[in-house]
C-alpha positions in Angstrom: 126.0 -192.1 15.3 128.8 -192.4 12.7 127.7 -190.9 9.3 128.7 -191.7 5.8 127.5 -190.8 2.2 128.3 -192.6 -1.3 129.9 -190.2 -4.1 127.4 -190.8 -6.4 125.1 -188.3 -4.4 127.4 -185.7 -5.2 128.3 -183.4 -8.7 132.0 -183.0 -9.0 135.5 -185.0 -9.3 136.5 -187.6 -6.7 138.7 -184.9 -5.0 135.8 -182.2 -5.0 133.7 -184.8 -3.1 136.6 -186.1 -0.7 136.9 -182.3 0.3 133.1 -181.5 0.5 132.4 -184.4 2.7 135.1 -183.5 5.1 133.9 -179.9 5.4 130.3 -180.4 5.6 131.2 -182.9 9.1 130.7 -186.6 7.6 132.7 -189.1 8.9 133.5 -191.5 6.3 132.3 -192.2 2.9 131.1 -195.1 0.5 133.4 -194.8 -2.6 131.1 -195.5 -6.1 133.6 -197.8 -8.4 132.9 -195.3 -11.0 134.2 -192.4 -9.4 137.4 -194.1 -8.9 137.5 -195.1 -12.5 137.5 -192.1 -13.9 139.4 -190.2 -11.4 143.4 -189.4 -12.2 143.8 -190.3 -8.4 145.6 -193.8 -7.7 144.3 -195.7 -5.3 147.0 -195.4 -3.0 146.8 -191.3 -3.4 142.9 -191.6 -2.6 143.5 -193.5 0.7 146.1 -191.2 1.3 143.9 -187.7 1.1 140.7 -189.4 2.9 143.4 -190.0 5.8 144.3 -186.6 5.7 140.5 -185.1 5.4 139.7 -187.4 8.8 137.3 -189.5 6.4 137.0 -193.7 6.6 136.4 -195.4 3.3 133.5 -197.5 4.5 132.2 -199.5 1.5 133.1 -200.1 -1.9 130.2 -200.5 -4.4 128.7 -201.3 -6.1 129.7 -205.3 -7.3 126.9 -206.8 -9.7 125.3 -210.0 -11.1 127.1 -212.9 -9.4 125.1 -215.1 -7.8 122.7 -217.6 -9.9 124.7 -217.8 -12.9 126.5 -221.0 -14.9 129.6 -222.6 -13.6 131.3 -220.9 -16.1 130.4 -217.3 -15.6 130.9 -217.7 -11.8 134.8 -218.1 -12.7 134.7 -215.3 -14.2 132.6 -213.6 -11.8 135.5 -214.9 -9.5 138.5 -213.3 -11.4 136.5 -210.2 -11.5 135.9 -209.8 -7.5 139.6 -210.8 -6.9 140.6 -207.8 -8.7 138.3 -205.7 -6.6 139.6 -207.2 -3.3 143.0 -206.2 -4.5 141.9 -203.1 -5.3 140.0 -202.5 -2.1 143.4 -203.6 -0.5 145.3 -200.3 -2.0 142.5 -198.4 -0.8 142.6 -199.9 2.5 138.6 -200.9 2.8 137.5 -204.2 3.9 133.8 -204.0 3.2 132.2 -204.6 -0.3 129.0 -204.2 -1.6 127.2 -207.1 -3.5 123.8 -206.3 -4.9 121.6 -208.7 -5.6 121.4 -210.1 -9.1 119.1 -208.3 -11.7 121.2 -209.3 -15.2 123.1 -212.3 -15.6 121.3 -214.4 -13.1 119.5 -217.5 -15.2 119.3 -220.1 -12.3 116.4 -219.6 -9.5 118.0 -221.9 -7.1 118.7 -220.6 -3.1 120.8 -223.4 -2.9 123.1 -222.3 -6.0 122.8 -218.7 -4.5 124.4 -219.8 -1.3 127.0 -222.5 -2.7 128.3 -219.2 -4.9 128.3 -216.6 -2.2 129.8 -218.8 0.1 132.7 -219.2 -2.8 133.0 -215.5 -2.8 133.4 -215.6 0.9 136.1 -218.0 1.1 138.1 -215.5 -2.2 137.1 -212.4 0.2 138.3 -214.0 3.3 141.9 -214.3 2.0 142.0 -210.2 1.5 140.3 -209.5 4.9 137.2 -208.5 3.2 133.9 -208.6 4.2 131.0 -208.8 2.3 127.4 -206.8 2.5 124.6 -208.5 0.6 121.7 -206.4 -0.2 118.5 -207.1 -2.1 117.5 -204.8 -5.3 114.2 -203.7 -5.3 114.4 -204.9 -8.9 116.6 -208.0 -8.4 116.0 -210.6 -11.1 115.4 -213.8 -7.9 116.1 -212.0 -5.0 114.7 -208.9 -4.6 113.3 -208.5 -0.3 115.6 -207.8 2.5 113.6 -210.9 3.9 114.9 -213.4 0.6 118.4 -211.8 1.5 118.5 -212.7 5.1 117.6 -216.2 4.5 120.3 -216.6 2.1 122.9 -214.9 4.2 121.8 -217.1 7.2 122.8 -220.3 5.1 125.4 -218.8 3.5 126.7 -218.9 7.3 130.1 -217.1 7.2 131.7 -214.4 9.4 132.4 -212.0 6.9 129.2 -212.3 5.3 126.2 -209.9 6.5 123.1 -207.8 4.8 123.4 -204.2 3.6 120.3 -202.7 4.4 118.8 -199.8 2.2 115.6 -197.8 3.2 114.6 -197.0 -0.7 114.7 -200.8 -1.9 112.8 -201.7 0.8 110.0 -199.2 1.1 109.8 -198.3 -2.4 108.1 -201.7 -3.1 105.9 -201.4 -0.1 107.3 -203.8 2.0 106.8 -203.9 6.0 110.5 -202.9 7.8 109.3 -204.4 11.2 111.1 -207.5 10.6 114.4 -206.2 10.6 114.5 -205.5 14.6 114.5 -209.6 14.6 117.9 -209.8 12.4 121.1 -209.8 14.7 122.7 -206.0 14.6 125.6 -207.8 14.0 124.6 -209.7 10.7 123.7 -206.1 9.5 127.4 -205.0 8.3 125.7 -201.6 6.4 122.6 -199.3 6.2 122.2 -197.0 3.3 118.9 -194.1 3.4 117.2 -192.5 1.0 114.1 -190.9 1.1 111.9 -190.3 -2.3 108.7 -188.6 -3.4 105.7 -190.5 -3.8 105.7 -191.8 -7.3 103.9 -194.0 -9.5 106.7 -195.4 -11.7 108.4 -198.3 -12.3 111.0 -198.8 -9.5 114.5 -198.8 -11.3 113.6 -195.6 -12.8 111.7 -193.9 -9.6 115.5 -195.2 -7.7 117.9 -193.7 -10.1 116.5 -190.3 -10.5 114.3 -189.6 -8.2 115.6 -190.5 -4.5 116.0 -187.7 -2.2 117.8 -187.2 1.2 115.8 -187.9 4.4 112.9 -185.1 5.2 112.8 -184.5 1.6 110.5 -187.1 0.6 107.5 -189.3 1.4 109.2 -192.2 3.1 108.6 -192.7 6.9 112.1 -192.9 8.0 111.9 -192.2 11.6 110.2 -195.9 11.7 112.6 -197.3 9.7 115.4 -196.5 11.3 113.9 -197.4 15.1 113.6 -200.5 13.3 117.3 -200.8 12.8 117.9 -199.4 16.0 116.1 -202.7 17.8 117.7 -204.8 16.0 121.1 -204.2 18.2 122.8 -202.2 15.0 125.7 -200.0 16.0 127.4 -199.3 13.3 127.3 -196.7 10.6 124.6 -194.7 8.5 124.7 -193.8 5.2 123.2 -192.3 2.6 123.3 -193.5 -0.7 121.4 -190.7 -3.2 120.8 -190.8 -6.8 119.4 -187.7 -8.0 119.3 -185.8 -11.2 119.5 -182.2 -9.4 121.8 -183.6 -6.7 124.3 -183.9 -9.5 124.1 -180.8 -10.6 124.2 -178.7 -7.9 127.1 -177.4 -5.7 128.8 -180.0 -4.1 129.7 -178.5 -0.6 125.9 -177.1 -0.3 124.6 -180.5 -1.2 127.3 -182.4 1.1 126.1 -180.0 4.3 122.3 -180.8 2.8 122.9 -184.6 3.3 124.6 -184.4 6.8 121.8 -181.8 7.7 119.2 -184.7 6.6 120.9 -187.3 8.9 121.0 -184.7 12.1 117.1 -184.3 11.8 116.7 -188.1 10.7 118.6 -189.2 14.3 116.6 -186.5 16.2 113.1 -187.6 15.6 114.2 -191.3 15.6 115.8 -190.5 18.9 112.4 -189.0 20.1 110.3 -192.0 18.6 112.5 -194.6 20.7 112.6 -192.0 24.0 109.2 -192.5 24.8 109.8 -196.5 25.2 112.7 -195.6 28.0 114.8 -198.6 26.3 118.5 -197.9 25.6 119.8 -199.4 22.1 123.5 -199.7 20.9 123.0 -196.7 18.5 123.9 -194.0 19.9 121.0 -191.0 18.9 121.1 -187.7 20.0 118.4 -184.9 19.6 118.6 -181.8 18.5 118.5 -178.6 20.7 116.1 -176.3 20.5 112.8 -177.7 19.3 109.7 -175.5 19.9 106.9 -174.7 17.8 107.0 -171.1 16.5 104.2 -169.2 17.7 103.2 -166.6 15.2 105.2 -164.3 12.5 107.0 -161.4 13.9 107.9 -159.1 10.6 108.5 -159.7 7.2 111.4 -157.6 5.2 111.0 -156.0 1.9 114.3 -154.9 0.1 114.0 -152.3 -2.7 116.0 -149.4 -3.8 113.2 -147.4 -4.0 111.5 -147.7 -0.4 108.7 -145.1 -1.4 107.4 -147.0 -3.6 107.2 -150.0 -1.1 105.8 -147.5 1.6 103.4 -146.4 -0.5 101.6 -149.4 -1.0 101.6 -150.0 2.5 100.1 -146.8 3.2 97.5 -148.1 0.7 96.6 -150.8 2.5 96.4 -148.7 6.2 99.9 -149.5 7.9 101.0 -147.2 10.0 104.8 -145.5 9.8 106.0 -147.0 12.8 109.8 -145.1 12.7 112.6 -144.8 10.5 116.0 -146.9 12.2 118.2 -144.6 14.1 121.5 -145.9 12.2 120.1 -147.7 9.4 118.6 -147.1 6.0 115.9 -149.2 6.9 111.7 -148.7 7.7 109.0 -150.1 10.0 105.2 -149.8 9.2 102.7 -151.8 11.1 98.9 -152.6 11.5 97.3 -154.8 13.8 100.5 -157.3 14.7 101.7 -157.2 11.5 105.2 -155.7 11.0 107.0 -154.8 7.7 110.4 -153.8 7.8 111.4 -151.8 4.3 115.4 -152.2 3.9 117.0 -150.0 1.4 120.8 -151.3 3.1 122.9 -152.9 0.3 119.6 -153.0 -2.4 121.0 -151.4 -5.4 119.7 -153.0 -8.3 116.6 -154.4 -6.4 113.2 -152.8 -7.2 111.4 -155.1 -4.5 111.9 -158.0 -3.5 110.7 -160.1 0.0 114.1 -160.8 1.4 113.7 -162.3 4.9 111.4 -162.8 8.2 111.3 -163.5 11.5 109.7 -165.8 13.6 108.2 -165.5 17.3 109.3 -168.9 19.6 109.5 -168.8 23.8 113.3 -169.1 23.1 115.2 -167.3 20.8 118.5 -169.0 21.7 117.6 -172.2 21.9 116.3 -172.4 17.8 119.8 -170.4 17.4 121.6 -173.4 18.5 119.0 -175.5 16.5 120.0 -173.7 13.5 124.1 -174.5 14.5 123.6 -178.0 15.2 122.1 -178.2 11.8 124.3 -176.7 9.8 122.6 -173.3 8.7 124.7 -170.5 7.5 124.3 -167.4 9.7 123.5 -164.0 9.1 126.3 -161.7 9.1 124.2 -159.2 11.0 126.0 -156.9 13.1 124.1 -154.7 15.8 125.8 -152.1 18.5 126.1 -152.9 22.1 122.1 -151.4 22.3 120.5 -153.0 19.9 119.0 -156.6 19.9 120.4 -159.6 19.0 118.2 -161.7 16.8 119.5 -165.2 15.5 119.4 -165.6 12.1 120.4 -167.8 9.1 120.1 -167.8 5.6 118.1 -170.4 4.1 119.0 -172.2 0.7 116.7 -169.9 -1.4 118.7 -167.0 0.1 115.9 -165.9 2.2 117.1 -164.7 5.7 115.6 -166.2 8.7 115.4 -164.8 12.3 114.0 -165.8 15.9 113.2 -163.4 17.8 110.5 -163.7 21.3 107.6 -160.9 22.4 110.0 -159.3 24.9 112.9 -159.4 22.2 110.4 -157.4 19.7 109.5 -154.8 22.2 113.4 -154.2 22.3 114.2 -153.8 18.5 111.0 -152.0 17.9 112.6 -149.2 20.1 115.5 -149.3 17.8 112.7 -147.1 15.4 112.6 -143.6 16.3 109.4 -142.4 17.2 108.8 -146.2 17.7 107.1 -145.7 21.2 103.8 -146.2 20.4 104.3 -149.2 18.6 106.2 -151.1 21.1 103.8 -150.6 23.9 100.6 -151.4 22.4 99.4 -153.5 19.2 99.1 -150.8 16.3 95.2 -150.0 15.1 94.8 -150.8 11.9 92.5 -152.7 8.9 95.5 -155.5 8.6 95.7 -158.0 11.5 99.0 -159.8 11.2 100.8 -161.9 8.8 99.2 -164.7 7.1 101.7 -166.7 5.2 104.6 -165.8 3.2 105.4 -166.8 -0.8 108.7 -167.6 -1.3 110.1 -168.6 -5.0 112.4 -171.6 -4.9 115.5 -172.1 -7.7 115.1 -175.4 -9.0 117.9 -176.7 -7.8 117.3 -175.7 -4.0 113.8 -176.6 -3.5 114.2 -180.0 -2.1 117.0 -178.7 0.4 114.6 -175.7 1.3 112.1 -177.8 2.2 114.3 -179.9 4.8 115.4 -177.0 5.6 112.6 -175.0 6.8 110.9 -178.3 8.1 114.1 -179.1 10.3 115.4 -175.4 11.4 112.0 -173.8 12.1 110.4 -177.2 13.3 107.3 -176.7 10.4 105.8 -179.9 8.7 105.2 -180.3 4.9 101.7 -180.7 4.0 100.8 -182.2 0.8 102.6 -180.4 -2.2 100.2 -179.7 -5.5 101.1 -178.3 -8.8 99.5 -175.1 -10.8 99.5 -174.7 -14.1 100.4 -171.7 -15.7 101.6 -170.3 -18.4 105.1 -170.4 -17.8 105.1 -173.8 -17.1 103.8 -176.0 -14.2 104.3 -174.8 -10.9 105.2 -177.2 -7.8 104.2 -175.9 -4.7 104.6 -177.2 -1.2 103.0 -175.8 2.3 104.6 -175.8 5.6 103.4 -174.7 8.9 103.2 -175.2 12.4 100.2 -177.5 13.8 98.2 -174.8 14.4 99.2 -172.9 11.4 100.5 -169.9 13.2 103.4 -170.0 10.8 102.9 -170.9 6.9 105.3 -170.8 4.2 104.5 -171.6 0.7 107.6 -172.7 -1.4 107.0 -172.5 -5.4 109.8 -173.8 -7.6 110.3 -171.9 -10.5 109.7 -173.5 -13.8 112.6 -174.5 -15.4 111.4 -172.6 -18.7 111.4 -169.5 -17.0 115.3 -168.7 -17.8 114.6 -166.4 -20.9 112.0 -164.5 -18.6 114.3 -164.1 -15.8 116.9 -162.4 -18.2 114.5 -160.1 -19.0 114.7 -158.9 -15.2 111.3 -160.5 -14.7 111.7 -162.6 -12.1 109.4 -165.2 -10.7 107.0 -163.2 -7.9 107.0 -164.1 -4.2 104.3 -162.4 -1.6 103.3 -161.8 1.8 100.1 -162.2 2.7 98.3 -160.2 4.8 95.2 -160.9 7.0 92.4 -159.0 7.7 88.7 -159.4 8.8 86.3 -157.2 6.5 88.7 -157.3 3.6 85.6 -155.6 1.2 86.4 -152.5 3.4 90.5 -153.0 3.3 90.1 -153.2 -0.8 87.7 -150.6 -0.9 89.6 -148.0 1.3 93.0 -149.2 -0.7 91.4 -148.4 -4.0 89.9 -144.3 -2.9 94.2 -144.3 -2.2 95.1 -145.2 -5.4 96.1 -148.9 -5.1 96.3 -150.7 -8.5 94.9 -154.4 -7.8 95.9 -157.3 -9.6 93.1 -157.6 -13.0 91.1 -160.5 -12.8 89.3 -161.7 -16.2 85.5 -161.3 -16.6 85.6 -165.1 -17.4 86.9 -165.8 -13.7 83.5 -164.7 -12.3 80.9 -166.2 -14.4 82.8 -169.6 -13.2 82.8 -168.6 -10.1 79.2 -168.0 -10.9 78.7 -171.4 -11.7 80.5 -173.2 -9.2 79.2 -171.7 -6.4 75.4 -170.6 -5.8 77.1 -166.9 -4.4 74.7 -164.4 -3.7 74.1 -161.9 -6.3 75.4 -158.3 -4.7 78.5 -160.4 -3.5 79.4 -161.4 -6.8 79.1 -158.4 -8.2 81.5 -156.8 -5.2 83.8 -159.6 -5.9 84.4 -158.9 -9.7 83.7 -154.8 -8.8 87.0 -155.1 -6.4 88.8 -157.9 -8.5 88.6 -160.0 -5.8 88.9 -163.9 -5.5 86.7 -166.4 -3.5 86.9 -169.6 -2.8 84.9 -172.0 0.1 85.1 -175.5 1.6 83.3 -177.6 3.7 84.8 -175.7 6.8 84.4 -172.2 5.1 84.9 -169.1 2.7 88.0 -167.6 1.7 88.0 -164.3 0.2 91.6 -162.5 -1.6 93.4 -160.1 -3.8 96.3 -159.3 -4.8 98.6 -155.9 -5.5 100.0 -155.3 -8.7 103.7 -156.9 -9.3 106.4 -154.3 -7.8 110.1 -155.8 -8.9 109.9 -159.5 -7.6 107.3 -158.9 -5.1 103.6 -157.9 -4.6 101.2 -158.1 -1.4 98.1 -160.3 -0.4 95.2 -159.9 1.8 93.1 -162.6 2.8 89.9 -163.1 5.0 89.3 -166.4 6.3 86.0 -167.4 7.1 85.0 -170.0 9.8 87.2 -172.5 9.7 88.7 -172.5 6.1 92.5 -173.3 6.4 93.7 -173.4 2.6 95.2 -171.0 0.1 92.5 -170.6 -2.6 94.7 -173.3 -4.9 92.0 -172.8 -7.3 92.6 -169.7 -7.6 96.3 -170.0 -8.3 96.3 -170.4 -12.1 94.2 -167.2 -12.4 96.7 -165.4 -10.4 99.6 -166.8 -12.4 98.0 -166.2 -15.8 97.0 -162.6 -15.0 100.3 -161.9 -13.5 101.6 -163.2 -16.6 99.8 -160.6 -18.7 100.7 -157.9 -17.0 104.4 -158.6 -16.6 104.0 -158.9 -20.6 102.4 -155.5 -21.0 104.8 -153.8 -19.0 107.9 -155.1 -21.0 106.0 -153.8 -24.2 105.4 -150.3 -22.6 
């Protein structure tokens, strides 16, 4: 599958993008007339570099309002695209873009619409230039991929074809099974974009909101099998506008988009396998996909790793061995592993900086991670140590894969570690629950196609918290059985002068446990400090639930949170705030598979408060 993306997805100069999309792995790009226009490049110099980066120029766009219009503004509609097929000419492209009408258009007439286009197509054909016509969402008379094909079918001319674009077509709701009956070869270009699930009017909703594939809402997989069947060979693009997008770095956002399209042909690839049909598109999937079956550790970083162990200790982990060449800790309980790194964490009180992940084969999600673009971790390990694959997400957090027999081989890497690698370590914790991580706001969307496409987890609704930094947008993902849950959290963007302060937005591990009265109880005789929760918290509670009496009083006695669904309880607390990080343990009851989101702004605010009283000690 040939890939492409247009340059208004990316931040930067013309150059900047030419370079970014060449390093990332596309193979050609859509050039936006307004990069060119402001660009010191000449034309000649930008055909020149793309030749040298190994990129095609494969559409020029975006041409606007011709069709429909008075005999007199078609002339000049006329003069106008001869100077872009001139243009194109010093660029060496042949294929232009021609939206759909949405501003000068004041004739509703298919006949007109045709009698003009076929006009342009005679001008284009004497500059070799074909022409892609593509329906606006928000076109003024034409405005469905249906209404374009009709009109292209009359218009009747070789050089003459659709563009097809995923967001102006599902974005109004419209049914993409019809385009498997259009001839692949009428279909001259197909642009993708993925977007959240928005109430809003459309032109807004597409020119700040669209995301790359994975990212959003948009059930892409189906529309691209559609293309697929419709005999389409040729190439896939994406064409993103996006606030953030054009912002952010442009190489990490280049390797984001290309990362989107790998996953995109993977599962589309999977969804037309199981029909044992072979298409003209060529798909290929992904190596390495497996569910992951559980957590294997999480890592705290800290300069201070007493203070980290002590908490721990607080909560009944065992000290499972201190590494036999490294500054760095393992304490366990139950099959819960954390690994305390003091290695290169000057400067860091605490903070959750990576974790691993149990699959049947480690190597096999390694070359997942490869074939998708992730940035490895530059771990090193001596001839006797284990080799765990590992990259480094987009919120910096460090991923590895490791197996059961893997983990009973760096376990051993612990002095006075024997114990713990040949039996499950006793203890009041049981294993990991889910991990916390705080997103950047200009990562999150790339996080989530990240961890949804390298660790093979599925987003589950997102919701947002209020609290009093600002809202909070968090999204779930896990495995189908939830053996393996991360919670991403962007951080407000209001939170800047807070972050200065070296108060950082929190991340957690959770922590599961089955009588967690008697893991908060034994905690507290140690001398754990738990996370305050206000009087006002319980005589809600109180009122929300018909709880009985000595539990309510345990609950508030042990600042403990509750929370219960049709399928169960859910009982929590929380440790206070150490650095950037602080620990959760959770019960579940029965069958109760959420996170207490009701409980979230309490947490927040609370947090909150205490942050504020500390920075006024």
């Amino acid at each position: 599958m040939r890939t492409s993306i247009a340059t208004v997805c990316l931040s930067g100069t013309l150059e900047e993008k030419l370079l970014a999309c060449a390093k990332a792995g596309f193979d050609g790009i859509e050039i936006f007339e307004q990069d060119l226009l402001v660009s010191p490049m000449s034309p000649e110099e930008v055909k020149a570099m793309a030749h040298r980066l190994g990129l095609t120029l494969d559409l020029f766009q975006p041409f606007r309002d011709f069709e429909g219009v008075t005999e007199e503004q078609l002339q000049a509609n006329l003069h106008r695209a001869e100077a872009k097929f001139q243009l194109m000419q010093r660029l060496g492209m042949d294929l232009m873009l021609l939206c759909s009408n949405v501003g000068t258009a004041t004739i509703n007439d298919d006949g007109l619409f045709v009698d003009q286009i076929r006009q342009l197509s005679d001008l284009a054909a004497r500059y070799d230039v074909r022409i892609a016509y593509e329906a606006l969402a928000w076109g003024k008379y034409v405005d469905t991929y249906q209404h374009s094909w009709e009109i292209v079918k009359r218009v009747d001319r070789a050089n003459v074809g659709l563009c097809i674009d995923s967001f102006h077509i599902l974005s109004r709701g419209d049914d993409p099974s019809e385009i498997a009956a259009i001839p692949g070869e009428k279909i001259f270009f197909v642009q993708l974009a993925d977007a959240p699930v928005l109430s809003m009017d459309i032109l807004s909703w597409s020119r700040h909101y669209r995301l790359f594939p994975g990212q959003g809402g948009f059930a892409l997989d189906q529309f691209l099998a559609e293309l697929v069947r419709s005999g389409y060979d040729g190439i896939i693009s994406l064409e993103i506008f996006n606030d953030v997008f054009r912002q952010s770095n442009v190489e990490r956002t280049a390797i984001d988009g290309l990362r989107s399209l790998q996953w995109l042909q993977s599962t589309t690839a999977q969804l037309l396998g199981s029909t044992g049909e072979h298409y003209a598109l060529d798909l290929k999937v992904l190596p390495g996909e497996q569910d992951a079956t559980g957590f294997d550790f999480a890592e705290i970083r800290t300069e201070d790793p007493e203070r980290v162990a002590g908490m721990l200790a607080q909560l009944g982990f065992s000290f499972s061995g201190q590494h036999r060449r490294k500054p760095v800790q393992l304490w366990s309980s139950g099959e819960a592993k954390i690994i305390i790194n003091s290695q290169r964490s000057r400067g860091v009180e605490a903070a959750v900086s990576g974790f691993g992940v149990l699959v049947p084969d480690p190597v096999a999600s390694g070359e997942r991670g490869g074939a998708l673009l992730a940035t490895r971790v530059p771990r090193q390990q001596t001839n006797n140590e284990q080799d765990l694959p590992g990259f480094v997400a987009p919120d910096s957090t460090e991923v590895f894969f490791s197996s059961p027999a893997n983990t009973r081989n760096w376990v051993l890497e612990f002095e006075d570690a024997g114990p713990a690698a040949s039996a499950v370590p006793s203890g009041p914790i049981l294993g990991i629950d889910h991990i916390n991580i705080a997103q950047p706001w200009q990562c999150f969307d790339e996080s989530v196609l990240f961890y949804s496409s390298v660790l093979n987890l599925k987003a589950r609704p997102g919701t947002e918290v209020p609290s009093p930094m600002g809202l909070v947008r968090s999204q779930v993902l896990s495995t189908a059985d939830s053996a393996v849950r991360l919670a991403l959290n962007i951080v407000p963007q209001g939170l800047e002068s807070i972050i200065e302060r070296n108060h950082e937005y929190p991340e957690h591990v959770a922590l599961r446990a089955d009588d967690i009265i008697e893991v908060a109880r034994n905690a507290r005789a140690r001398g754990m400090e738990f996370l305050q929760v206000p009087d006002n918290y319980y005589e809600d509670l109180a009122a929300r639930f018909d709880l009985d009496a000595q539990l309510l009083d345990t609950l508030k006695e042990l600042h403990l949170l509750y929370d219960r669904d049709e399928a169960g309880e859910f009982l929590h607390f929380y440790t206070k705030t150490l650095g950037n990080m602080f620990l959760e343990v959770v019960e579940r009851r029965s069958g109760y598979d959420g996170y207490g989101a009701p409980n979230a702004p309490v947490r927040l605010a609370s947090q909150f408060e205490s942050n504020r009283w500390s920075r006024n000690l």
